[in-house]
C-alpha positions in Angstrom: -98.7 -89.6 -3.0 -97.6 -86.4 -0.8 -94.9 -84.5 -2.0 -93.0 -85.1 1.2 -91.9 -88.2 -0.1 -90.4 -86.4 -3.3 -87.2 -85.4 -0.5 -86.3 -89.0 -0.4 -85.4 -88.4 -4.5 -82.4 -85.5 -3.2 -80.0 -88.3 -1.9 -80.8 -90.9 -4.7 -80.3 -88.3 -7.1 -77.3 -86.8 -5.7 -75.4 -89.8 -5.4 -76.4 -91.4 -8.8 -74.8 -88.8 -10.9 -71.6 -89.8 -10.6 -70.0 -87.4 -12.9 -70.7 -84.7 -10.5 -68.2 -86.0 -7.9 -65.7 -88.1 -9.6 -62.7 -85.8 -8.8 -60.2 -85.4 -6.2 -60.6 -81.8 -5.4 -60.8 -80.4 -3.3 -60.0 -82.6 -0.3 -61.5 -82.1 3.3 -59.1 -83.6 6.0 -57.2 -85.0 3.3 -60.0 -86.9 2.1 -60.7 -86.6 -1.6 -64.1 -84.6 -2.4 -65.2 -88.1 -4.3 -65.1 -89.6 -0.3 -66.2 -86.7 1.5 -69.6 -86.3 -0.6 -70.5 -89.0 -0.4 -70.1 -89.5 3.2 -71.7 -85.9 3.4 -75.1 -87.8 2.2 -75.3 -89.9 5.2 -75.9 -87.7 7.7 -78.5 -85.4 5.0 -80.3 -88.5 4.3 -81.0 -89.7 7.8 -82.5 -86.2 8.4 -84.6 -86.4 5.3 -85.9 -89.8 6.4 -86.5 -88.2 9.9 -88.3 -85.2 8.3 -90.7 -87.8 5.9 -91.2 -90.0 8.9 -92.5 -87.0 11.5 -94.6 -85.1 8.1 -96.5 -88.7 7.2 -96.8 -90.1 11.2 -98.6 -86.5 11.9 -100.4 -86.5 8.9 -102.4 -89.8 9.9 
C-alpha cells in the first residue's frame, strides 16, 4: 500500500468525529459552523481524490 492513499483517511476522519463540529459557532454567511464544515470537506476531498488519482496513475 503507498502512503498516498493514507490522504483519503483526512476527510473520513474529519467528518467522523462528530464532537468536533457539533456547535453553532461561529457561523459563516449565517450558516452554523456544524453546516459550513461539513460542506468545507467537499471541495478538500475532491482534491485529495484528484491528488491520489494523478500520484497512483503516474506511478504505474
Amino acid at each position: 500500500m503507498r502512503p498516498v492513499w493514507l490522504l483519503l483517511l483526512i476527510p473520513y476522519i474529519g467528518l467522523l468525529w462528530i464532537p468536533f463540529y457539533n456547535r453553532l459557532a461561529p457561523d459563516l454567511f449565517g450558516f452554523p459552523f456544524f453546516y459550513w464544515y461539513q460542506l468545507l470537506f467537499v471541495p478538500i476531498t475532491s482534491l485529495l481524490i484528484y491528488l491520489v488519482y494523478r500520484q497512483v496513475r503516474d506511478g504505474r
